[in-house]
C-alpha positions as CSV (number, residue, x, y, z in Angstrom):
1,X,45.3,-51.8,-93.8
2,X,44.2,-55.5,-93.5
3,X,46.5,-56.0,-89.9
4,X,43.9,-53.2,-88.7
5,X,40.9,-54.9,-89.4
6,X,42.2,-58.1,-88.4
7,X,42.8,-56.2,-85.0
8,X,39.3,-55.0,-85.0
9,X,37.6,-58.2,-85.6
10,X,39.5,-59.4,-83.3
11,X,38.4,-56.9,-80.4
12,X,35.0,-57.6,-81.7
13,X,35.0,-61.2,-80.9
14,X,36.6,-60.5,-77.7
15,X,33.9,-58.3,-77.0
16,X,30.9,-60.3,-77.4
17,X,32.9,-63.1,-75.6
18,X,33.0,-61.2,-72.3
19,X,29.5,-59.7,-73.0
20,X,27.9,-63.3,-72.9
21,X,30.0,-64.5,-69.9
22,X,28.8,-61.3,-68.0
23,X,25.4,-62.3,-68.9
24,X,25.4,-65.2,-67.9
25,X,26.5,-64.3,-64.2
26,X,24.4,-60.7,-64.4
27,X,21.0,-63.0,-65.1
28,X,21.5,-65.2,-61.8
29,X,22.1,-62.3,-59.7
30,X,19.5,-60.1,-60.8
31,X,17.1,-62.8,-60.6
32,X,17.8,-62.9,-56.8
33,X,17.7,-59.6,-56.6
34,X,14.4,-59.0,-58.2
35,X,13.1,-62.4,-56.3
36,X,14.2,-60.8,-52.9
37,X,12.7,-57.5,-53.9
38,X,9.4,-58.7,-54.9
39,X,9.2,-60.7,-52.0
40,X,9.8,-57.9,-49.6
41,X,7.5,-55.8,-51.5
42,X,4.6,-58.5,-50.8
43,X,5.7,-58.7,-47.3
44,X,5.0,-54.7,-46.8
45,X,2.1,-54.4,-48.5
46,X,0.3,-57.3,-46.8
47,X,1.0,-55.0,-43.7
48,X,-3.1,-54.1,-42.0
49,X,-2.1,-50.0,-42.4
50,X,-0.6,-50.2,-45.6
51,X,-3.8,-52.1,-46.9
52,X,-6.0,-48.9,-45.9
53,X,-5.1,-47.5,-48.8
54,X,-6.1,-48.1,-52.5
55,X,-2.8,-47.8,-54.1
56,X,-1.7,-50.2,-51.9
57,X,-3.9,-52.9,-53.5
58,X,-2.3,-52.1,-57.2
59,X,1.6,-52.6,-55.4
60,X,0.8,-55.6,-53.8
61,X,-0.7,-57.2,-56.8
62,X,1.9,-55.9,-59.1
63,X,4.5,-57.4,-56.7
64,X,2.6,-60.7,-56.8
65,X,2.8,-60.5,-60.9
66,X,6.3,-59.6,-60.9
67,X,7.2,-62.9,-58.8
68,X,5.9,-65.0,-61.0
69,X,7.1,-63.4,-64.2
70,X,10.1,-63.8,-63.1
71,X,9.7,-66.9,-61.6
72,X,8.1,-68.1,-65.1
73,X,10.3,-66.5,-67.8
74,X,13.9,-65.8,-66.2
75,X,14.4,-69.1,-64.3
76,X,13.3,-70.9,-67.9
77,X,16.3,-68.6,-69.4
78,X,18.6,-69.4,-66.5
79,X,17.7,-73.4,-66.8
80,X,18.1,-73.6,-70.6
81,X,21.2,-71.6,-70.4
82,X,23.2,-73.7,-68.0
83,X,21.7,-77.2,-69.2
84,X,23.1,-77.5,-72.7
């Protein structure tokens, strides 16, 4: 009974070992995937027929808002997570 939940704790903390080294990685590369996204996003809806219509307005400045969100909040986490 106790070598099964000394093999359990043990997957556990094997677990959330490989969980925080795949989040490190996974928060650099979705940062520069969102980055790239947002900037393409601005890029289109800058475009003179897009801005014709309303909506287009909303996009752009939610694009904008986006950018620096993550620009603001998930570059902090990368910087504090990599500088101990």
């Amino acid at each position: 009974m106790s070598n099964t939940t000394i093999d359990f704790t043990f997957i556990i903390a094997r677990t959330s070992e490989i969980l925080l080294i795949m989040d490190s990685y996974m928060i650099i590369i979705l940062y520069i995937i969102g980055s790239i996204g947002a900037i393409l996003n601005i890029f289109t809806f800058r475009q003179k027929q897009i801005r014709t219509n309303p909506c287009a307005t909303y996009f752009l400045s939610s694009s904008i808002i986006d950018l620096n969100i993550m620009h603001a909040f998930v570059l902090m986490q990368i910087i504090t997570r990599y500088n101990p």
